[in-house]
C-alpha positions in Angstrom: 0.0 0.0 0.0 1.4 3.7 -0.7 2.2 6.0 1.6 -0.7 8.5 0.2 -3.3 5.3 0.8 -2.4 5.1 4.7 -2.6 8.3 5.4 -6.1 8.4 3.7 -7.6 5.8 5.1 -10.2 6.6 8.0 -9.8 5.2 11.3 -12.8 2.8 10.6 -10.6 1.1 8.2 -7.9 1.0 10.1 -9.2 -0.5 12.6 -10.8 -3.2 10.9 -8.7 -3.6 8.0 -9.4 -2.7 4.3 -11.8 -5.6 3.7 -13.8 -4.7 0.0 -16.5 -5.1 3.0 -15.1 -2.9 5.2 -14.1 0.0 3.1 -17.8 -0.3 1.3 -19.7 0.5 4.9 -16.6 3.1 5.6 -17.6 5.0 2.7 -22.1 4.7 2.6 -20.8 6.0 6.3 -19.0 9.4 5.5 -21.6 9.7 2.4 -24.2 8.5 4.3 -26.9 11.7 3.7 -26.5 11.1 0.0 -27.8 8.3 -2.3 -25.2 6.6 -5.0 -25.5 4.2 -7.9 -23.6 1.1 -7.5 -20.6 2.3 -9.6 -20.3 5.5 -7.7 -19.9 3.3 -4.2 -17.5 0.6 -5.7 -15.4 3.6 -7.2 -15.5 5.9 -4.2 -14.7 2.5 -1.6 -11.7 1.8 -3.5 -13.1 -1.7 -4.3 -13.2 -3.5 -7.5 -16.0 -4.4 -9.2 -15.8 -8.7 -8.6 -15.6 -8.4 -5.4 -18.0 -5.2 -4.8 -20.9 -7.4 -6.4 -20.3 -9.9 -3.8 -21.1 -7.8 -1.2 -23.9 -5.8 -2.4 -26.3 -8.8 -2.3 -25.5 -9.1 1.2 -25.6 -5.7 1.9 -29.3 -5.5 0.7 -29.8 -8.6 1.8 -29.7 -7.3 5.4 -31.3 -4.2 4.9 -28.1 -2.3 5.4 -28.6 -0.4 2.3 -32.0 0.7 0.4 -33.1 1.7 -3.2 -33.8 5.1 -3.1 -34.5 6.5 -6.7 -33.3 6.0 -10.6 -32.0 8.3 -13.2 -32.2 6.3 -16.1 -30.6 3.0 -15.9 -28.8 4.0 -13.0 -30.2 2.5 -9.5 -29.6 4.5 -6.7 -29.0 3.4 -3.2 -27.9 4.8 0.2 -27.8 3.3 3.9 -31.0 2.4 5.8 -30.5 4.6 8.8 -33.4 3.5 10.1 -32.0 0.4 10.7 -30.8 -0.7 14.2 -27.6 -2.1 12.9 -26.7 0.8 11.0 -28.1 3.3 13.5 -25.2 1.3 15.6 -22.7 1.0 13.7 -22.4 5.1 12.6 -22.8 5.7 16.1 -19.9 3.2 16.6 -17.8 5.0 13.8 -18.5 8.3 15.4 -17.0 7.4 18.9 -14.6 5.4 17.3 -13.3 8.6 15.6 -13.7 11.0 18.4 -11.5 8.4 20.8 -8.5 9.0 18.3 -9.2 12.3 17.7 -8.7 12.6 21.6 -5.9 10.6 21.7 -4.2 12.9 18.9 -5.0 16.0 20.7 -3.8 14.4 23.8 -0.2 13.5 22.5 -0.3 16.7 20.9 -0.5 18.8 23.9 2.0 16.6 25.6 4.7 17.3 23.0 3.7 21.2 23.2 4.1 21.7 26.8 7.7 19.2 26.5 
């Protein structure tokens, strides 16, 4: 992996690795007011297209994601917020980056005052 890719990667991914999985729910996550066609998703996660259309039938499958609208051909689909699971796991993300964030602004006022 580049150096440019690690320093991108959120700490959601860090944590639990860069899974096509995992980087799929990191990004409906930080997009997760908007709606996005299949291509847009598997482009925007960083995830190729075999293995992206693995996951989507799961994905749907557990109500994780929902059809929202079409232009055209294009479906469009977002994350089901009203779902428990997802209602969960943003929440999760949220602490899970504001304990970092803490952490980093702890260090950081430790090397100030050295």
């Amino acid at each position: 992996m580049k150096k440019e890719e690690q320093e991108e990667q959120s700490i959601f991914v860090e944590y639990f690795g860069s899974s096509p999985y995992v980087k799929v729910l990191d990004f409906l996550i930080g997009g997760q007011e908007f709606d996005y066609s299949m291509t847009e998703v598997a482009r925007g996660a960083g995830v190729g297209w075999s293995a992206f259309t693995r996951i989507w039938g799961q994905l749907l499958k557990r109500g994780i994601i929902i059809p929202t609208r079409a232009i055209g051909n294009a479906k469009l689909f977002k994350l089901d917020k009203k779902n428990p699971f997802v209602e969960k796991l943003i929440r999760f993300d949220w602490e899970l980056t504001k304990l970092e964030t803490d952490k980093l602004l702890k260090t950081s006022m430790i090397k100030i005052r050295a």
